[in-house]
Every structure is written in structure tokens, then in C-alpha cells.
C-alpha positions, 0 to 999 in steps of 0.5 A: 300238300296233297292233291285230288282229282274226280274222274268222271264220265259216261259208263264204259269210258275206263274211269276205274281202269284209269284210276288203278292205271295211276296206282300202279305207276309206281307200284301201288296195288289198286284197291277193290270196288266200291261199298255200292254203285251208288257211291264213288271210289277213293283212292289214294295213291303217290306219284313222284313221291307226292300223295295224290287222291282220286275220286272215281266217281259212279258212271251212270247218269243215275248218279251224276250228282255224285260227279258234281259233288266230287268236283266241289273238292277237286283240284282238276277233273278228269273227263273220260270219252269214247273214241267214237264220235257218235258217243260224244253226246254221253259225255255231254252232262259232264261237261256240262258240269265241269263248266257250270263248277268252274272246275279245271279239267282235261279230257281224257280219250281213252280206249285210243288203240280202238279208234278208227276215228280221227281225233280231231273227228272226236274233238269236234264232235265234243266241243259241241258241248262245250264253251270252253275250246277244247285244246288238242295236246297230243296228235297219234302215230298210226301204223295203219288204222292202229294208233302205236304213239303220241307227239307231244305238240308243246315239246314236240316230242314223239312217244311209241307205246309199248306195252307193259313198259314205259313208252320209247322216245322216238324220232318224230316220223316223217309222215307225222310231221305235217300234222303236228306242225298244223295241230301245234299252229292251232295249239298256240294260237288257242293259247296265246288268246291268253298271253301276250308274249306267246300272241307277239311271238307268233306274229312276229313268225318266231317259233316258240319253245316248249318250255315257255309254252309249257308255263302258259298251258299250266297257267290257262288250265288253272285259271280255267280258260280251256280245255285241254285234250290228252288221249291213250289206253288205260288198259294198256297204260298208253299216255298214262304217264304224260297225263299224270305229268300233265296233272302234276304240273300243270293242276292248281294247288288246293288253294286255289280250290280254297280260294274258288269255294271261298267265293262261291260262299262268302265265306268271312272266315278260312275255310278249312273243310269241305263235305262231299259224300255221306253215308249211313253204315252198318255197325259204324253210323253216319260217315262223312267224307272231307277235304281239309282246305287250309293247315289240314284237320285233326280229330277233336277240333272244332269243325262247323261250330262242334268238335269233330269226331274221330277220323278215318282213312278216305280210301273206300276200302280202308277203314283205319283210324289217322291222327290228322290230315294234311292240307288237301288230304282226304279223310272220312269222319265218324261220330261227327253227325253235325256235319252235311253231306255236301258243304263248306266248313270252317271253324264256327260255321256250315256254309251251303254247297255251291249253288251250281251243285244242286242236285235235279228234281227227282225224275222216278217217283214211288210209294215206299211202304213198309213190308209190315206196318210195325216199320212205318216211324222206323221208315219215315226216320231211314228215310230222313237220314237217307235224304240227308246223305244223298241231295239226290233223293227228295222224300216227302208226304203223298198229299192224296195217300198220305204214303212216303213219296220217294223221288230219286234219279232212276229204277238203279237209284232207286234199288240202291235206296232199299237195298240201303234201307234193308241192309243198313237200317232193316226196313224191308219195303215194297214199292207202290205207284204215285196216285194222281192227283185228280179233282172234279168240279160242276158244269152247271148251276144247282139250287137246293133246299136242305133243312137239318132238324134233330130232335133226341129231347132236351134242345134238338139241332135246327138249321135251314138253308137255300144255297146255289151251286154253281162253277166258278172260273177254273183255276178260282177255286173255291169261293163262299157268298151270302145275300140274305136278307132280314134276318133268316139266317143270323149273321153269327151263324153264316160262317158255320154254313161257309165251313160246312160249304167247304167241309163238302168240298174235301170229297165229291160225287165223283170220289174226288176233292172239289174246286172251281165252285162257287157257293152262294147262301140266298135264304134260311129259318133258324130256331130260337133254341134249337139252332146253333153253329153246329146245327149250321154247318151240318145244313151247309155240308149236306145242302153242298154236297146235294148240289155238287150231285145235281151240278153234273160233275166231271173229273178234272186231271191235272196238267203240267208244264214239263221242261225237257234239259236235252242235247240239241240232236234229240229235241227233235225226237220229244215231239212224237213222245209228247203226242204219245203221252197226250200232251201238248209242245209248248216250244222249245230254245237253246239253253243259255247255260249249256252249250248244245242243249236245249230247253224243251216244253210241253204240257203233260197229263199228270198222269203220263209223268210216271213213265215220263223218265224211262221214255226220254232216257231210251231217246236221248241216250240217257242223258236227258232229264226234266223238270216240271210244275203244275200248271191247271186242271182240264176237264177228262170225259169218256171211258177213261174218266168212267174208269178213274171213278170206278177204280176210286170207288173201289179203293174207298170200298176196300178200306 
């Protein structure tokens, strides 16, 4: 049965370096990198003859989702950090995300021989965000400020790295010995939270052994209860080996994945697969990557209610056919379009991905457009299977330019798109910003008079209508009244003149959609012959868009609630982003589902959103993002609305 493990982490923590580390402990060459920085690396490799999967997933923050939907497949997680302190912040996310999954994991700190922190320095400034406590497994042997070995604080045996070579057993040194009888006091005490018989014995002052301890640890890692902390340097393949132990050991089997996922969905029948990653490919078509769950998978059987197609090998740089798969294994489907890019399967069935695997709002927006209007349907289609493959990415039709709006997670994400969309599907495009979604509105009470005549022989067109403009409560929108009396104006035909109200509406003085108005019919004449429905909202349309003229219109802009998912430590720092973007702080409090984060809301012009993203990533370090919704429109005067106005009436005049 194999096993698989997602490594994640922040860019620079040694991911690769530690996946290929893994490969080569028996041997294997590690393969290249992956098709695109969008997507994660799979790689499959043996240690102690038995066959393992890794799924180096993507370091940029652009690409967490990529992260997430490696841990729905995942038996365990590796979590890569730096050995600096003040870098634990980029770890946040993942931790974050390994908790919200459920998903076993040990942190990794690698790049230990660069440390010139304590561990438990590091430590603590990790288990800021994290509500699991994190369990130091491993106290290091310095020979000065350089970190030489490891002590093992369940078996309490001592390691001294040597490079190139397996690491040597030593003797436990004397001036380590302190330490590791404080770290190990704290190791079990953490542990036996969780075991009855490990809390009796340190009660009772009775000092444990490794091998007990060793089956308690394997049994907490796997029920998720903490998490533990392993350190070294893959560089170097310092404490490589006592992580793979650790993973072999000590890492839940597939069915507990099985079992967790089967949870998660309700799932009546046996899940036997489940997707985590898709793409479309040149010359080889929509590629579905899977883990089978239950006895393994075979090309032909019936998967999510269709036969699956044929099966290829999951390694990112191997494309050959395989016959099967065995149970945990990993393999890629072709010709198996049916399938989702993340979900569970089972025979007859397509069950959603775990709810806590939804990827984030989009946090840039743009305009794709074609680079020659012929692509435009070949566009929208590329789009579409893009959207399809990548949960990430959120297209959608541009209500004011009726352009493809495209939101994804980041200027790299984003290049990757169309640079899929070039090479993969042949759409060349260019990028145009978002227009904002600007209204206008009136100030004052307008009355007017408009009568529709049209005579060209035979019956004319005659309408007459006195109709009072005035603002309505902002937020209202657009409301339509009548109080005439005896008969001027036909019941049958005041609907024509409430459709020709709102027709004036779509477009106002200013250039801009109208809201927030009332229209009131008081008074009118109608003709015998000549009047019609027609006549009517011709009367309607024109006698509006008269008082909207005279009614001393103002541009609205739109306002939204924006909500800021940050690490405490920058909060603080959002207040002068706010200010600069002419928006207003709403509060902020501490997220209940994330340990050290918070949850920070303000009020944003529409208009500061573009270049929302950029701002709050160069101040928190690029993990930050947000969410937001619309919440009212406020009335803009001055330069800045003259020059909206005039920039609208240009772009009306150039088409």
C-alpha cells in the first residue's frame, strides 16, 4: 500500500531540496521540475522497499490552494520553515491550512546548519500560529554557534551529522544532557495529555521508555492531536533519515484518509478516488490527477458514475501508460473529462471537495481580451476549462464592459494563466483594468412637461405626460408612482410610461446608470388614435431623462466592506493603508478559526481594490489577503468627479 505526503511551505524553506533528499536515500535519481510554477511537483520514490508519493507543492503564496488541495490526498504533511524567528510568520498560512484539513503533519526546520536561533526560539515563535502544540522531538549538538547533531528525546539517542554519509551514533554529550532531560520532561508531559498510562507513569516519577513512548507519539500524530517538530538540512541530508522513519512509522495508512474524507462528505458508498489537481495539456487534453482510496484503480472502471479513461503515470516528469494502481497509489487520468479537478469519488458518485478546501476570493482583478477579435468565443471557452481546472481562478462577465473578468491570486498567477492560454489553447490576450462600477443619482425635485407628437400620415404617435423627479432614499433604488386623476392618462397605458421611467434610468446626465429616484406620474392627455403603448414610454423616457438633467445630478462611487485575513503582528499596520486609500476602519477582532490572526474591516472606495492586493502583501509579508462586498454608494464631488465624467464621455465618444 503506498503512502503520500504534501510537503508545503513558504518560498525558500527547501521543499525540493527535501523531496529530492528523499529520492536519494536509496539511490533514486530525483526528477526535474515541474511543467509551471503553478503546479505542484509528483514525485514517486521507495524507502525501505516501500513506495512512497511526494507532492512538492508550489512555494508561493499565489498558489496555496494548490497546498490545500494536496492535503485532501495526503496521509501527513510536511511543513518546511526557516530557522529564523522572525520568519515564522510565513509559515502562518500553512499552518493554517494543515489545521483547518485535519490533516497529520510534522514541522520540518530545515536549513538548521544556518541557525543562529535557539530551537526553541523558533518554536515559539511558530506556535503563535498554531492551536495544536507544537512538540519538539529533537534538541541539536552545537560545536559553537554550528549545529554538528541531533538527540533523539524519545530514545535519547545522540546523532553527529557527517556529511555525504549516513549520521554517526554517538554518545550523549555531557553539556547536552541538561537540555535534553528538560526538552524530554516537556516532550512527555505533551504526550501523555493523551495516554493515561505515559501520565501514571510520570506521576508516579517512573522514567519511561522509547519504545512505549514511540507507539504513543505514532498514535497522537495520527489522531492529529499535536504537532510534532523534527529539524536538519536537506542540503546537506542532515536528519533526513529520522524524518523518513518518522513518516514511515509513525504517518496514518490511507484508510485513515479514506475514513477522514468519508466524513467530511457523507459519502453512503466506498470512496475509491479522489482529485486533486487538473490541467489542460497540449497535444494530450485535460489531465486529472487521483489517489485511489479503497483496492486501487484500473483504466476502463466505472469512476464518478463514467468509465474512466486511460492511466498514466503521476510523476511530473513521466508520462507512460500503467495497467493499475494500487491502493494509495497516484496516477493521472486522460480522456476522463468527467471528472473535477478536486473532489471525492466513488463508483457511481462526484462528491464536492471538503468545504474547508475552498479556495479564496480572487485578490487581482483584470479584463482579458483577445489580441485579435476573431478569439473572442475561443476566449470565453479557454477560460472556462481554465476555471474548471484551477478552483483559484473566478471568471466571470464585466457587468459595465461586458469584457471576461478575470480574478485570480496574483500578478504570477495570473501570468501563468496566459501563458496557459497562449501556449495550451492559442489565445493571445492583453490585459485591461476593471472599469468601476460608478452610478449617479439627483439632489433635488424636478418637475417636467414632455409631450411626444409624431405625425408621418396615416395614425401619428401622441403621448403627454407631467411627471416629478425627485431622490429617493439612498440605497431605495428606483421606485415609479402615479396619482392622476380622471382619466388623462388611460390606466392600460401607465405601465408603458413606468418602462420608459426606467428605460431613462440605464444612462444619466452624467454618463453613468441612475439609482435612488423616484418618479412620480401627476397629470397627461392621450389621443383617441393616435396614443399608444409605444407613444407612452417614448413620453416616459424623454420627460425622465429631462428631469434627471435638471435634478443636479452627482456621481455616486461605490463603497465596500473589505475584510483583511492577516497575522496579528500586521494589523496594526493596515490603519495607514486604509487612510491612503481614502477609506474608512471598521474594527477589527481576532479570528476564531486561526490562531494569531485577525480578521480586520474597513470601508473602500470601489475604486482603491485594484491595487488593494499589491499594498497589503508588501505589508504583511505576503500573507495576507482579503475578502470583500459591496455595502452602499457615497456621493464624489469635485476634480476627481469632473474627471470620471469626462474620461466616461470619451470613451462614449471613441466607440
Amino acid at each position: 500500500m503506498a503512502r503520500c505526503v504534501a510537503v508545503i511551505g513558504a518560498p525558500g524553506t527547501g521543499k525540493s531540496t527535501l523531496v529530492d533528499r528523499f529520492c536519494r536515500l536509496e539511490g533514486q535519481s530525483p526528477p526535474g521540475a515541474a511543467a509551471s510554477p503553478a503546479d505542484p511537483r509528483i514525485v514517486g520514490f521507495t524507502w525501505s522497499d516501500e513506495p512512497w508519493w511526494a507532492i512538492d507543492c508550489p512555494g508561493s503564496i499565489e498558489f496555496l490552494q494548490e497546498s490545500v488541495n494536496a492535503l485532501t490526498v495526503a496521509d501527513a504533511a510536511i511543513v518546511c520553515v526557516s530557522p529564523d524567528p522572525a520568519q515564522a510568520v510565513l509559515a502562518a498560512p500553512y499552518l493554517r491550512a494543515v489545521e483547518a484539513s485535519g490533516t497529520p503533519a510534522i514541522l520540518f526546520i530545515n536549513r538548521m546548519d544556518e541557525a543562529s536561533a535557539r530551537v526553541r526560539e523558533i518554536v515559539a515563535a511558530l506556535q503563535d500560529y498554531a492551536n495544536h502544540v507544537i512538540c519538539l522531538r529533537q534538541v541539536p549538538i552545537r560545536d559553537g554557534d554550528k549545529v554538528v547533531g541531533a538527540v533523539d528525546l524519545i530514545s535519547e539517542r545522540a546523532w553527529k551529522y557527517r556529511e555525504g554519509e549516513p549520521s554517526a551514533l554517538i554518545a550523549l554529550p555531557p553539556d547536552v544532557e541538561e537540555r535534553e532531560h528538560e526538552a524530554r520532561g516537556e516532550l512527555l508531559e505533551h504526550l501523555a495529555d493523551f495516554d493515561d498510562w505515559l501520565l501514571e507513569q510520570i506521576i508516579e516519577d517512573h522514567e519511561p521508555e522509547g519504545g512505549p513512548v514511540f507507539g504513543i507519539a505514532a498514535r497522537v500524530l495520527a489522531e492529529n492531536k499535536v504537532i510534532p517538530c523534527l529539524f536538519g538540512s536537506a542540503g546537506h541530508g542532515n536528519g533526513m533519515v529520522r524524518l523518513a522513519k518518522a513518516l514511515r512509522h509513525e504517518a496514518p495508512p490511507v484508510g485513515a484518509l479514506r475514513e477522514r474524507l468519508a466524513e467530511a462528505s457523507g459519502a453512503k458508498a466506498p470512496l475509491m478516488a479522489a482529485a486533486f489537481h487538473a490541467r489542460h495539456r497540449r497535444h494530450v487534453g485535460r489531465t486529472i490527477w487521483l489517489r485511489a482510496l479503497d483496492e486501487g484503480l484500473k483504466g476502463s472502471a466505472m469512476l464518478g458514475g463514467h468509465a474512466l479513461g486511460s492511466l498514466v503515470d503521476a510523476g511530473s516528469d513521466k508520462a507512460g501508460a500503467v495497467s493499475e494502481v494500487p491502493a494509495g497509489g497516484l496516477a493521472a487520468a486522460v480522456k476522463s473529462d468527467h471528472l473535477p479537478a478536486a473532489g471525492m469519488l466513488t463508483r457511481d458518485e462526484i462528491l464536492p471537495a471538503p468545504a474547508w478546501s475552498a479556495p479564496s476570493p480572487g485578490q487581482i482583478f483584470c479584463i482579458l481580451a483577445p489580441t485579435s477579435d476573431r478569439d473572442d468565443v475561443k476566449l470565453s471557452t479557454a477560460l472556462g476549462r481554465i476555471a474548471a481546472d484551477d478552483r483559484s481562478v473566478h471568471v466571470s462577465q464585466d457587468a459595465e464592459s461586458g469584457g471576461q473578468r478575470v480574478e485570480s491570486q496574483g500578478p504570477i498567477h495570473l501570468r501563468c494563466l496566459r501563458e496557459t492560454l497562449a501556449g495550451v489553447f492559442g489565445v493571445e490576450t492583453v490585459e485591461q483594468p476593471v472599469p468601476p462600477v460608478y452610478r449617479e443619482t439627483i439632489t433635488r425635485r424636478a418637475e417636467v412637461h414632455h409631450r411626444h407628437r409624431k405625425q408621418t400620415g396615416g395614425a401619428g404617435q401622441f403621448a403627454d405626460v407631467k411627471l416629478v423627479i425627485e431622490p429617493n432614499a439612498r440605497g431605495a433604488g428606483f421606485a415609479f408612482d402615479e396619482v392622476v386623476k380622471g382619466g388623462a392618462v388611460p390606466r392600460n397605458y401607465i405601465p408603458a410610461v413606468a418602462a420608459g421611467a426606467e428605460d431613462a434610468t440605464a444612462r444619466g446626465p452624467l454618463g453613468f446608470p441612475v439609482v435612488d429616484v423616484r418618479v412620480t406620474l401627476t397629470d397627461g392627455q392621450h389621443h383617441s388614435v393616435d396614443s399608444s403603448d409605444m407613444a407612452f414610454r417614448i413620453a416616459g423616457r424623454a420627460g425622465v431623462a429631462e428631469g434627471l438633467a435638471d435634478g443636479v445630478p452627482v456621481l455616486l462611487q461605490p463603497f465596500h466592506e473589505v475584510r483583511f485575513h492577516v497575522p496579528s503582528i500586521f494589523s496594526g499596520a493596515l490603519v495607514p493603508v486604509v487612510s491612503s486609500l481614502k477609506g474608512q476602519v471598521l474594527g477589527f477582532d481576532r479570528d476564531p478559526g486561526a490562531k494569531g490572526w485577525d480578521v480586520f474591516r474597513a470601508l473602500l472606495p470601489g475604486a482603491a481594490l485594484g491595487d488593494l492586493a499589491g499594498q497589503l502583501r508588501s505589508v504583511t509579508q505576503g500573507v495576507g489577503h482579503f475578502d470583500h462586498s459591496f455595502d452602499h454608494y457615497q456621493e464624489l464631488y469635485g476634480k476627481e468627479a469632473d474627471k470620471i465624467s469626462a474620461e466616461r464621455a470619451e470613451a462614449r465618444a471613441a466607440h
